[in-house]
N, C-alpha and C positions, 0 to 999 in steps of 0.2 A: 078520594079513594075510587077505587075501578067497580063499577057497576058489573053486575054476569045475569045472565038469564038463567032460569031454573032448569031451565029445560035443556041448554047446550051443556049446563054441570052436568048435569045427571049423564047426558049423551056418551062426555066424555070419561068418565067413571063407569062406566057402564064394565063388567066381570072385574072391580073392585072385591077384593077382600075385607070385609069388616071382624074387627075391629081394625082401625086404620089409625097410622098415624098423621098427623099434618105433611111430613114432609114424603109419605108415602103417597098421599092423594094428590101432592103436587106434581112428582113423576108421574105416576101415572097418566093423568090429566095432561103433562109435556106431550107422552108418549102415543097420545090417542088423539092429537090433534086439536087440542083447546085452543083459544083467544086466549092473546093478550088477557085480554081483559078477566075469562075466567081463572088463568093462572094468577094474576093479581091477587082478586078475589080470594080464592083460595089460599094464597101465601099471607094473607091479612088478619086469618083466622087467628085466634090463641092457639099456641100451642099444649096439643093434648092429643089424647086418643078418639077418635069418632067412631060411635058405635054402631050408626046405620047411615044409608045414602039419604034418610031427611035430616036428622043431627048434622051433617056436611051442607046442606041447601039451605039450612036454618041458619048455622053459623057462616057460612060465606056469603049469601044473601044483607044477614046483619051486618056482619063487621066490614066486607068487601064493599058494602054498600052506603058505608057511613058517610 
């Protein structure tokens, strides 16, 4: 699984609307210039709603990082 850094998530999420869903935070994140790597990450998540930008760094962190 694709490792991301916290800090290039957050970068690219950055004027994200929460609550969010998976496959909104993945456009988003396309659209704002992410890595490989953190568009993995993020696509690796469960699918559900994220309620703040650390529920998203928590779970893409985890699961992106297994």
């Amino acid at each position: 699984m694709a490792k991301t850094n916290p800090i290039e998530l957050q970068k690219c999420l950055k004027g994200m609307d929460y609550p969010a869903t998976k496959e909104k935070l993945v456009d988003h994140a396309k659209k704002h210039g992410a890595t490989k790597s953190t568009v993995d990450a993020l696509s690796a998540m469960p699918k559900k709603e994220y309620e703040s930008p650390a529920a998203v760094t928590k779970a893409a962190v985890k699961e992106g990082g297994k």
